[in-house]
LOVO-511468 format. One line per field, with one value per residue: residue in three letters; x, z negated, y of N, C-alpha, C in turn. Coordinates in Angstrom, 1 decimal, decimal comma, always signed. Layout:
// residues N
aa [ALA:...] .
n_c1 [X:...] .
n_c3 [Z:...] .
n_c2 [Y:...] .
ca_c1 [X:...] .
ca_c3 [Z:...] .
ca_c2 [Y:...] .
c_c1 [X:...] .
c_c3 [Z:...] .
c_c2 [Y:...] .
***
This chain:
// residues 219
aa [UNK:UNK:UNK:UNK:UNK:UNK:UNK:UNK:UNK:UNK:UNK:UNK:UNK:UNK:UNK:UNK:UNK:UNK:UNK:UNK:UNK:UNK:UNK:UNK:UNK:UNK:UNK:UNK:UNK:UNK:UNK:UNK:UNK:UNK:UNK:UNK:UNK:UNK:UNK:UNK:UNK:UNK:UNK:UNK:UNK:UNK:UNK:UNK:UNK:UNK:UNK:UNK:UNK:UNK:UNK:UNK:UNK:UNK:UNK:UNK:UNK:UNK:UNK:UNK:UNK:UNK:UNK:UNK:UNK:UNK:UNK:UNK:UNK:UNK:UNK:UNK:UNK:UNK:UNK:UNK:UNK:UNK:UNK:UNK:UNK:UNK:UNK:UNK:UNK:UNK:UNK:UNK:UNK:UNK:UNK:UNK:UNK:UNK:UNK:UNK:UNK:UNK:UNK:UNK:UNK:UNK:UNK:UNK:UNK:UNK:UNK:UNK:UNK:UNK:UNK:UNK:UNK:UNK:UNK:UNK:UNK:UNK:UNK:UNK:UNK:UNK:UNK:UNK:UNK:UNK:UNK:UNK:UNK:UNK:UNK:UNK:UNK:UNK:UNK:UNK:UNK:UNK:UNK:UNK:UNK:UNK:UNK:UNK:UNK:UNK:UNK:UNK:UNK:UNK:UNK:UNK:UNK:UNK:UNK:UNK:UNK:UNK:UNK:UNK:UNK:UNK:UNK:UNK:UNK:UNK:UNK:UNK:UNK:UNK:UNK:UNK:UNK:UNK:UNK:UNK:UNK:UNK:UNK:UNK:UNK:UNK:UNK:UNK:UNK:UNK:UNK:UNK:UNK:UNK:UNK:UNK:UNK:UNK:UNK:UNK:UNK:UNK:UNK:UNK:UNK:UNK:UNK:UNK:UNK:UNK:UNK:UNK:UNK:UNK:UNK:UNK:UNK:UNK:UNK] .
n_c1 [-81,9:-78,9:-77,0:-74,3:-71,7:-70,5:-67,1:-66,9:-64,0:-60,9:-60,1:-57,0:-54,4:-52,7:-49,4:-47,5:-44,2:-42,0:-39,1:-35,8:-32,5:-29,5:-27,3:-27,7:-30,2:-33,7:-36,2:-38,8:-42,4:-44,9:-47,8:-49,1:-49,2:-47,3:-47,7:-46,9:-45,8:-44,5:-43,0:-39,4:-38,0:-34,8:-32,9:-31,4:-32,2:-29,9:-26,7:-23,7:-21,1:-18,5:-15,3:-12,2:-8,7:-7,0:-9,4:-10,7:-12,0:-14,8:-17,8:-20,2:-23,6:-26,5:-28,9:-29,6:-28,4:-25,9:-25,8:-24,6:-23,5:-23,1:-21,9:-18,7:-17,7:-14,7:-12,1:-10,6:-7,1:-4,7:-2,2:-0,4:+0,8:+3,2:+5,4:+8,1:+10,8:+13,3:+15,2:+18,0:+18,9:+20,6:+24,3:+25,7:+27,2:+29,2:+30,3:+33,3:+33,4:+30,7:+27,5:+25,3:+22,4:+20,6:+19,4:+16,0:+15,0:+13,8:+11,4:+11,5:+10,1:+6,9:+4,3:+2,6:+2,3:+4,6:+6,5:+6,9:+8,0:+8,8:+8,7:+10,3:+12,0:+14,2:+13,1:+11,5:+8,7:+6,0:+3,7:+2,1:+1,7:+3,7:+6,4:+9,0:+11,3:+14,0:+16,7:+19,8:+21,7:+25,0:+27,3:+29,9:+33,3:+36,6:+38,7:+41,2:+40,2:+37,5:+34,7:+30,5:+27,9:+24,2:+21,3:+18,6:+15,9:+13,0:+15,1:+16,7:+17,6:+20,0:+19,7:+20,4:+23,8:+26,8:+30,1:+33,3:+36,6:+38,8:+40,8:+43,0:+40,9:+39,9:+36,5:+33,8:+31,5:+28,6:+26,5:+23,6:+21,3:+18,0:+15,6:+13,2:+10,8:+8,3:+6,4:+3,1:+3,6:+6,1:+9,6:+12,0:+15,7:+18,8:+21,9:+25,0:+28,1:+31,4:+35,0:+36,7:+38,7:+38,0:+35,4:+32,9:+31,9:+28,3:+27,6:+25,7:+23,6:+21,0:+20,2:+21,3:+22,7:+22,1:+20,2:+17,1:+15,2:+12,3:+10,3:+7,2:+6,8:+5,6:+3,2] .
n_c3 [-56,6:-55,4:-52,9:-50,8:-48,8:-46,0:-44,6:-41,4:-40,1:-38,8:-35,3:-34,4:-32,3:-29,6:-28,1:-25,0:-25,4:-26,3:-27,2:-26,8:-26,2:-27,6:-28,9:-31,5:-34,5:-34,8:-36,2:-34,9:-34,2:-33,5:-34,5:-33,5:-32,8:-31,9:-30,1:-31,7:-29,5:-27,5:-24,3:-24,3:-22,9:-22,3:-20,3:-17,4:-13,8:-12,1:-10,5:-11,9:-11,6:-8,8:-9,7:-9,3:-7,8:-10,7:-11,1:-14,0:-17,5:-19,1:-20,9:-19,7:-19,0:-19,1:-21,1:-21,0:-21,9:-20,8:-19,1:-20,2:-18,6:-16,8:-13,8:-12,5:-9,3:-7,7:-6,0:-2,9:-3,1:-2,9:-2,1:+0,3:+3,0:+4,6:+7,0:+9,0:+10,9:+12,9:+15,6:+18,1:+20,8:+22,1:+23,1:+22,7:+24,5:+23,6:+24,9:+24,9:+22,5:+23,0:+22,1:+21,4:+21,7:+19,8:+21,5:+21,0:+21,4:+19,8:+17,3:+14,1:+11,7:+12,1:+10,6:+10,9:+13,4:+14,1:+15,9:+19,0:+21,3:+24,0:+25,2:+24,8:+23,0:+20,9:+19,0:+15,4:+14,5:+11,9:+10,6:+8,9:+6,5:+4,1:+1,2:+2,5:+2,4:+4,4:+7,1:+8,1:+10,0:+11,5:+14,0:+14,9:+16,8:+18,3:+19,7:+18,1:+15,5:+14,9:+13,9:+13,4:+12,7:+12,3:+11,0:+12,9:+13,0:+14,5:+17,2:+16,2:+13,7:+11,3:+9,0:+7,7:+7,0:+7,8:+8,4:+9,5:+9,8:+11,5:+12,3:+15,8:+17,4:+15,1:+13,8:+12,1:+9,9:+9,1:+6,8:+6,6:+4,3:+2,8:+1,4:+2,4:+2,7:+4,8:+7,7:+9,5:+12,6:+12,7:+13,9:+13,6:+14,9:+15,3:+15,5:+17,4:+17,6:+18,9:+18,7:+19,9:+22,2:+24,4:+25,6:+23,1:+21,5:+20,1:+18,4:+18,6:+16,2:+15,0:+12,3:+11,4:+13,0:+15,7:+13,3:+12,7:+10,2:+8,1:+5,5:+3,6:+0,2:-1,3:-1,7] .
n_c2 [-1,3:-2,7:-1,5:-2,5:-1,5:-2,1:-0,9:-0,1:-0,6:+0,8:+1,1:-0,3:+1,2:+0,0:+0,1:+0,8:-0,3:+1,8:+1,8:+2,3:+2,1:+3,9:+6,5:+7,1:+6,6:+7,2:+8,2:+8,8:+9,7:+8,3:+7,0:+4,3:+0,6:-1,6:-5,1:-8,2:-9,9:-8,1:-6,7:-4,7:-2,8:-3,1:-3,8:-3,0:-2,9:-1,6:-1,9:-2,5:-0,2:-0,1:-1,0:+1,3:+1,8:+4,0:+5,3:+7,5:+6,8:+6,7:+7,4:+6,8:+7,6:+6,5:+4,9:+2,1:-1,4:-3,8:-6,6:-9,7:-11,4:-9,6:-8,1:-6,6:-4,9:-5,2:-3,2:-3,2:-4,4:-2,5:-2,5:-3,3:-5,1:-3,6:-3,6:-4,5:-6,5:-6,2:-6,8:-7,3:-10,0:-10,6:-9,6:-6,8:-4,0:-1,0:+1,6:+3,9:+6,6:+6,9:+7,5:+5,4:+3,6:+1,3:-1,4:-3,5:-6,4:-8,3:-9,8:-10,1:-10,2:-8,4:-6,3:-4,6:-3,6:-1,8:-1,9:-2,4:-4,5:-3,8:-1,7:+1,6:-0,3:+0,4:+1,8:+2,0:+2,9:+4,4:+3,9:+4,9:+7,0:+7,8:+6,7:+4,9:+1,8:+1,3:+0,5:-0,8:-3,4:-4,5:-5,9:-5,6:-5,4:-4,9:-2,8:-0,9:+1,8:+3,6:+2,6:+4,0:+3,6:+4,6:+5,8:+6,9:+9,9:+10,6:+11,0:+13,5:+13,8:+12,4:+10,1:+7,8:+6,5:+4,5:+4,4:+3,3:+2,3:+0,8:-2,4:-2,9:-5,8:-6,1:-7,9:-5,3:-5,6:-3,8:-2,1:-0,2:+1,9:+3,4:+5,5:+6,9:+9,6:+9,3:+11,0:+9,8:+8,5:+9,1:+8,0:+5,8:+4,7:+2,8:+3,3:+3,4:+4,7:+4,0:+5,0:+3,9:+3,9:+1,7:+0,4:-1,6:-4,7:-4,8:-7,9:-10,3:-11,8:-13,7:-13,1:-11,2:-9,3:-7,1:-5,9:-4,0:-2,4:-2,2:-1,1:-0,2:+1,8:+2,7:+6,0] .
ca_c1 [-81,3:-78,0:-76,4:-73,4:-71,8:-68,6:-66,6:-66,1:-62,4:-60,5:-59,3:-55,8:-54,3:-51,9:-49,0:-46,2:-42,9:-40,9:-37,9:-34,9:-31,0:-29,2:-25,9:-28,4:-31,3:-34,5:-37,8:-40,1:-44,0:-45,7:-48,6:-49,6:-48,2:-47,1:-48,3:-45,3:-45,2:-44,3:-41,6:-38,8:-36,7:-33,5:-32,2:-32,8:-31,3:-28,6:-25,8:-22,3:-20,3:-16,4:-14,0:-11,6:-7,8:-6,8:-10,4:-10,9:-12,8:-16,1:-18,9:-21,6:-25,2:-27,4:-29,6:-29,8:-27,4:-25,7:-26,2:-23,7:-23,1:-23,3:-20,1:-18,1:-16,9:-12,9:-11,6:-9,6:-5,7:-4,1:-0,8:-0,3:+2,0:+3,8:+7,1:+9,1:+12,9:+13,0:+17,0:+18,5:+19,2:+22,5:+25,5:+25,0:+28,3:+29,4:+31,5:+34,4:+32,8:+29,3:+26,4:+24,1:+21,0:+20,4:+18,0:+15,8:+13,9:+13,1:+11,2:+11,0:+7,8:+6,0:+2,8:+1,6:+2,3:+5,4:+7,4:+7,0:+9,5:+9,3:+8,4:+11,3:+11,7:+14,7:+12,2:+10,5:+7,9:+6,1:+2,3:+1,0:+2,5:+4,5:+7,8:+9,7:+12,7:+14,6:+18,1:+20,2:+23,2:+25,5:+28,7:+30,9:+34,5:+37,2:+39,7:+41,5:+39,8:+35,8:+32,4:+30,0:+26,0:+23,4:+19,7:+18,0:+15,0:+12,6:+15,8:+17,3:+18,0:+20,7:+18,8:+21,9:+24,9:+28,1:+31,5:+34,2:+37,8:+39,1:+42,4:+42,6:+40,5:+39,1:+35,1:+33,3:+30,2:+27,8:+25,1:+22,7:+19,6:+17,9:+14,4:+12,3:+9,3:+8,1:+5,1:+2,7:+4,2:+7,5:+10,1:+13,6:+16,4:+20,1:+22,7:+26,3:+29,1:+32,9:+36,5:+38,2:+39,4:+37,4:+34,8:+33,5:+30,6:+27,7:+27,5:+24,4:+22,8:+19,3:+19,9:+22,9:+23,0:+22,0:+18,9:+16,5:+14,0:+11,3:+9,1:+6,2:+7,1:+5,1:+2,5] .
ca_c3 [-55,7:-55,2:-51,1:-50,3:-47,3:-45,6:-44,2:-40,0:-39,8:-38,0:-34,2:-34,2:-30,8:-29,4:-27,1:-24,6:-26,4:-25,9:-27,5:-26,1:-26,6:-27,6:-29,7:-32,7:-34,5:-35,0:-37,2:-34,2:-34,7:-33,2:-35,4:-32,4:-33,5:-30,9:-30,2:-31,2:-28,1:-26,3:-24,2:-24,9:-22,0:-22,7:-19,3:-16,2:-12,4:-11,9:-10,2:-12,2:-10,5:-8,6:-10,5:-8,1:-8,6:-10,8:-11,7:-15,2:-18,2:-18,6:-22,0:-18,8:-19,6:-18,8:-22,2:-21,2:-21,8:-20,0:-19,3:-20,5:-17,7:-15,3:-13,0:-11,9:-7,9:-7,5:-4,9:-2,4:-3,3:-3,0:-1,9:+1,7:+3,4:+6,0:+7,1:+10,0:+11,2:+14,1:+16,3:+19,9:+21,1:+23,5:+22,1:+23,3:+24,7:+23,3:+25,5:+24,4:+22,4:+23,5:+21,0:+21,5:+20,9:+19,8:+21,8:+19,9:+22,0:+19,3:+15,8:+12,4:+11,7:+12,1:+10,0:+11,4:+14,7:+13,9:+17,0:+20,9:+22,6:+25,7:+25,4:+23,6:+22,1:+20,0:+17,8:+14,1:+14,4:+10,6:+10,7:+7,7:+5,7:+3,2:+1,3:+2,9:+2,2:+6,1:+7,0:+9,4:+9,7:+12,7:+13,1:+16,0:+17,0:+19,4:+19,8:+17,0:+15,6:+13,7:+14,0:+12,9:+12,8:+11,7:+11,6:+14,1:+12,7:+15,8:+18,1:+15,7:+12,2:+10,9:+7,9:+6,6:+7,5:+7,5:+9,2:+9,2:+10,6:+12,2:+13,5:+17,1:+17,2:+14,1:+13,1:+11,6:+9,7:+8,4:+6,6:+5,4:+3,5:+2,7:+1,2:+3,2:+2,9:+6,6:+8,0:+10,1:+13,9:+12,5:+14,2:+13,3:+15,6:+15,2:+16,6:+17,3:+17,9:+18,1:+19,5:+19,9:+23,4:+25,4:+25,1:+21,7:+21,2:+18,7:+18,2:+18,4:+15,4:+14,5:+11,2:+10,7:+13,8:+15,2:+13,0:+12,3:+9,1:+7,9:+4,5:+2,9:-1,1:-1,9:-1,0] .
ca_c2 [-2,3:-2,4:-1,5:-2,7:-1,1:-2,6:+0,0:-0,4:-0,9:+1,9:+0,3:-0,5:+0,8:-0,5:+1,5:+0,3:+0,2:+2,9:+1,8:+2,3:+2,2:+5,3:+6,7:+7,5:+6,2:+8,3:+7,7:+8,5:+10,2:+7,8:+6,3:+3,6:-0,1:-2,7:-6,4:-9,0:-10,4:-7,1:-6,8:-4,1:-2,7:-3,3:-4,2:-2,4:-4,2:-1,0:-2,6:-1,5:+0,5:-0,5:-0,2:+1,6:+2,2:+5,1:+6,0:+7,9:+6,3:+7,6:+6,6:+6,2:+8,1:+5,6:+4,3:+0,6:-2,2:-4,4:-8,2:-10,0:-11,9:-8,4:-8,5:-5,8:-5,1:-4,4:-2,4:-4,3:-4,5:-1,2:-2,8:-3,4:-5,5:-2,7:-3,8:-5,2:-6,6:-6,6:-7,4:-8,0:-11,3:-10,7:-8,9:-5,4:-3,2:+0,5:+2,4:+4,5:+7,5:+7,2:+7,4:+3,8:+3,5:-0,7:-2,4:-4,7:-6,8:-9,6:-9,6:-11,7:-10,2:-6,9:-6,5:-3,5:-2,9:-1,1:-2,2:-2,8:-5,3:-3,4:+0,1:+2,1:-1,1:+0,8:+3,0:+1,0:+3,5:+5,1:+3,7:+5,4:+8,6:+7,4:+6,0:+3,6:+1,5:+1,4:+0,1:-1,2:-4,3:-4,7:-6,8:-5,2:-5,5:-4,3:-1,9:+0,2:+3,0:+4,0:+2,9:+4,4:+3,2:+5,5:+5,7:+8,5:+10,2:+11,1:+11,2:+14,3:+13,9:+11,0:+9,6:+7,0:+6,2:+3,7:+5,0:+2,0:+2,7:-0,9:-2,8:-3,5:-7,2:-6,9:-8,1:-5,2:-5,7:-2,8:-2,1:+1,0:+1,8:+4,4:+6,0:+8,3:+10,1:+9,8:+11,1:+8,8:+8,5:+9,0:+6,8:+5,4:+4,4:+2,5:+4,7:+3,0:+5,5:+4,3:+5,9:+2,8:+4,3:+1,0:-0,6:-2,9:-5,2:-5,6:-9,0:-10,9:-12,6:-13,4:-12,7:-10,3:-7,9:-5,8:-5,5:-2,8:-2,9:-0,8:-1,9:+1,2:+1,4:+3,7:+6,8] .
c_c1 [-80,0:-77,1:-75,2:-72,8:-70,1:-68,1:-66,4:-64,7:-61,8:-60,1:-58,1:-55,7:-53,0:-50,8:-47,7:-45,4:-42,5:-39,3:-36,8:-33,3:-30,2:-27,6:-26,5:-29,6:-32,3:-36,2:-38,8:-41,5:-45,0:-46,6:-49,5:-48,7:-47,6:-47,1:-46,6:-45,1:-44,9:-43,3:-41,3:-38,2:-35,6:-32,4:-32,9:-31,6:-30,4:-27,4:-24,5:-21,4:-18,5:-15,9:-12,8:-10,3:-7,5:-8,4:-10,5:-11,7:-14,4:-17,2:-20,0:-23,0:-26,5:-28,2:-30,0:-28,3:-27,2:-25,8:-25,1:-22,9:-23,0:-21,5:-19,7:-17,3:-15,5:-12,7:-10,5:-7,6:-5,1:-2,7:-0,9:+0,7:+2,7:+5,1:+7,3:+10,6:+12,7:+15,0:+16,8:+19,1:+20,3:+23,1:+24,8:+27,0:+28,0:+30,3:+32,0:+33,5:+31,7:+28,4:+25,4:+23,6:+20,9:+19,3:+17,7:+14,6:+13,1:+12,6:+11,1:+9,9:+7,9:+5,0:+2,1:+1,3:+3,4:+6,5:+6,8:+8,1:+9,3:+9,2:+9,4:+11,3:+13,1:+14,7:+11,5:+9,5:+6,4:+4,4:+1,4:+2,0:+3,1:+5,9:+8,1:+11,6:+12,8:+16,0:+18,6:+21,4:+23,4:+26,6:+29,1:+32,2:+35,2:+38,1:+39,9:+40,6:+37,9:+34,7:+31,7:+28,4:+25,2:+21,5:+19,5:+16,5:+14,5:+13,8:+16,5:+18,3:+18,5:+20,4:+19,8:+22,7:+26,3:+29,3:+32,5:+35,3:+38,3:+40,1:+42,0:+42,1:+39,6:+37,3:+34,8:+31,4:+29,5:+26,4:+24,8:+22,0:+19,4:+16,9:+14,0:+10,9:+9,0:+6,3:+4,9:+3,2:+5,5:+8,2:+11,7:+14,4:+17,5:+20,8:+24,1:+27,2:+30,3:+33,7:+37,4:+39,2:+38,5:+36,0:+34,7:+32,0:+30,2:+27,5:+25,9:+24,2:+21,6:+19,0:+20,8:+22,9:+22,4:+20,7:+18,7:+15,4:+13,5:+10,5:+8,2:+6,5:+6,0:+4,2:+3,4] .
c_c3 [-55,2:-53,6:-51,3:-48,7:-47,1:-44,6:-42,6:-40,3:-38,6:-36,9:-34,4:-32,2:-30,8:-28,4:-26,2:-25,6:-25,4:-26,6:-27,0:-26,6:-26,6:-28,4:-31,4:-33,2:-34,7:-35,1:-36,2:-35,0:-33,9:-34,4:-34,5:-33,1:-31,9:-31,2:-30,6:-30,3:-26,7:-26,0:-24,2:-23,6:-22,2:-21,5:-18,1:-14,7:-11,7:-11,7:-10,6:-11,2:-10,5:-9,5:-9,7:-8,9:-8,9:-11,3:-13,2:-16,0:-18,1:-19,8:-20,5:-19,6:-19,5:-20,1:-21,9:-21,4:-20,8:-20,0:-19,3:-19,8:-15,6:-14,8:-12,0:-10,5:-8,2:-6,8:-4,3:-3,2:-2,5:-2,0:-1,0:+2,4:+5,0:+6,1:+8,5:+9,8:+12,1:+14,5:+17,7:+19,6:+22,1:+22,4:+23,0:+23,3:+24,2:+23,9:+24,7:+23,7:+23,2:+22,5:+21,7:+21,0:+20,7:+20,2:+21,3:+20,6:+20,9:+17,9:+15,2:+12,3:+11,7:+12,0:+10,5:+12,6:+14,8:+15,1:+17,9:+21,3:+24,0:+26,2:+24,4:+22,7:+20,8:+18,8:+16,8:+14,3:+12,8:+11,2:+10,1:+6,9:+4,3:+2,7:+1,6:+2,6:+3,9:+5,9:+8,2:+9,0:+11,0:+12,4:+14,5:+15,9:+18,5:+19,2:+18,5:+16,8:+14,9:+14,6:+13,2:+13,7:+11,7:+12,0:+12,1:+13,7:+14,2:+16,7:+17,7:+14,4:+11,5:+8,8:+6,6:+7,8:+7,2:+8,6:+8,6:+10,1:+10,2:+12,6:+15,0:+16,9:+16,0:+13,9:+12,1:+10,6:+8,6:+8,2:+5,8:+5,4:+2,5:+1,9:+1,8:+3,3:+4,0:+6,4:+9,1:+11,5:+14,1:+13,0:+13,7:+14,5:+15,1:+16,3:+16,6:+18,0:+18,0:+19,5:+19,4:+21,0:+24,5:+24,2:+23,9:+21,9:+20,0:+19,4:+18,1:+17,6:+14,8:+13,2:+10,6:+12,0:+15,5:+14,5:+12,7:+11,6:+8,7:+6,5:+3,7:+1,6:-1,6:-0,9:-1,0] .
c_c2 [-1,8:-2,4:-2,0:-2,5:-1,5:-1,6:-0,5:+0,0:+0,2:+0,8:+0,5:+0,0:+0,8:+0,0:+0,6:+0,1:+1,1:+3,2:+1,9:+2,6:+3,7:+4,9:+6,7:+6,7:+7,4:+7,9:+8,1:+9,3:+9,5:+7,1:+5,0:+2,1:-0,9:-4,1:-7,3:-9,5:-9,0:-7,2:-4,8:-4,2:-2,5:-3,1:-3,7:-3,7:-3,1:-2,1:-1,7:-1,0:+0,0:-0,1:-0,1:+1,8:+3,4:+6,2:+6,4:+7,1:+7,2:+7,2:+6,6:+7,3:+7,3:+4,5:+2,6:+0,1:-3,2:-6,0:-8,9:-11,2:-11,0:-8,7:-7,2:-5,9:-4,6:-4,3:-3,5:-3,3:-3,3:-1,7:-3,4:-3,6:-4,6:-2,6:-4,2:-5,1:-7,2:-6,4:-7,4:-9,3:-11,6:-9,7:-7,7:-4,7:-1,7:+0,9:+3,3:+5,9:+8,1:+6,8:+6,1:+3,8:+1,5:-1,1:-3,4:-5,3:-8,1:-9,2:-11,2:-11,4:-8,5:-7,0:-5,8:-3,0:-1,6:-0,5:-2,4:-3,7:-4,7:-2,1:+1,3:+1,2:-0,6:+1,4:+1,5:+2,7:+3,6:+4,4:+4,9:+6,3:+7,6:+7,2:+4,7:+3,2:+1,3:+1,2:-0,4:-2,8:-4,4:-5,4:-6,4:-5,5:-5,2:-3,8:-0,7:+1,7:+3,1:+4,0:+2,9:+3,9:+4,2:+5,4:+7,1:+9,1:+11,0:+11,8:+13,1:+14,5:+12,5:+11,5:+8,5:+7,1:+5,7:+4,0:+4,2:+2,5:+0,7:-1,2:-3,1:-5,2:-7,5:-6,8:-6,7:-5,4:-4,2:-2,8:-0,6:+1,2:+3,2:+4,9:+7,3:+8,4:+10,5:+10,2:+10,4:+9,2:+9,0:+8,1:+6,7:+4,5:+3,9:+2,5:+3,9:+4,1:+4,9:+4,8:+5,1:+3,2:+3,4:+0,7:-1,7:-3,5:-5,4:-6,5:-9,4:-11,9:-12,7:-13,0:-11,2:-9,3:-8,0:-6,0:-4,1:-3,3:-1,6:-1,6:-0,5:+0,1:+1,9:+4,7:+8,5] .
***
């Protein structure tokens, strides 16, 4: 009589996946299979990192991918509005070979807190370390003979400067601009000098004199 014996069937087992994203492929020693409905991590919930200014590239180490709707943070805007122009609002007198400082009691704008109207309101004072463009315009007139406007670095150091020789009566107008690498609580002044022999006035305009300006270009 003849047996017939049906072999028990080896178990199949079954194993997480352990797939995962790389630079390479690689044939693996597992002998375990996986269900088709398994899931596959692909995607983990790592939030991408800023992209800041001036940061280096980088391939990342991290064996997952990204979601193709993942969203990158950006560093706020680098570029910062730090300026003023600030002026006087009455003419202002220069006596005969005496150095003037220009009182500036009025501004157009000041972004930063650059200026004071009432406290040495003659100083644009340096917020933040850096380069700045800086300048002056005046429109004087008077008696024969040279004026000269200058900017004053902390009440020592002439930073620009315009030197105009004049008829008796006649209108000068000046202007000068500069680049300086200040450091922060640095201040700037407009300095009027002339040797007419009397007395001459800067002229009052809100747009043209006496001003004083300040704008950061650069670090």
């Amino acid at each position: 009589m003849a047996i017939n014996v049906t072999p028990i069937p080896k178990l199949t087992s079954f194993a997480t996946p352990t797939i995962t994203l790389g630079t390479s492929g690689a044939a693996g020693t597992s002998i375990s299979t996986i269900r088709s409905d398994s899931g596959v991590i692909a995607f983990n919930t790592s939030v991408p990192d800023a992209i800041t200014y001036g940061q280096s590239g980088g391939a990342g180490s991290v064996n997952f991918a990204s979601r193709i709707d993942h969203l990158h943070a950006m560093a706020a805007d680098p570029v910062v509005d730090i300026s003023c122009r600030v002026y006087n609002n009455a003419n202002q007198s220069v006596a005969d070979s005496t150095a003037v400082k220009m009182a500036l009691n009025a501004e157009q704008f000041d972004t930063d807190t650059m200026h004071d109207l009432s406290t040495n309101n003659s100083r644009v004072t340096i917020p933040t370390d850096g380069k700045y463009l800086c300048g002056f315009n005046t429109h004087g007139g008077g008696g024969a003979g040279h004026i000269k406007t200058y900017l004053l670095l902390n009440n020592t150091t002439t930073i620009a400067v315009n030197e105009t020789t004049h008829a008796a009566g006649g209108a000068i107008h000046q202007i000068g601009a500069t680049i300086y690498d200040f450091d922060a609580d640095d201040y700037i002044e407009m300095v009027v000098f002339q040797d007419s022999g009397g007395a001459i006035t800067i002229y009052y305009d809100a747009f043209e004199s006496p001003i004083l300006w300040a704008i950061k270009i650069g670090s």
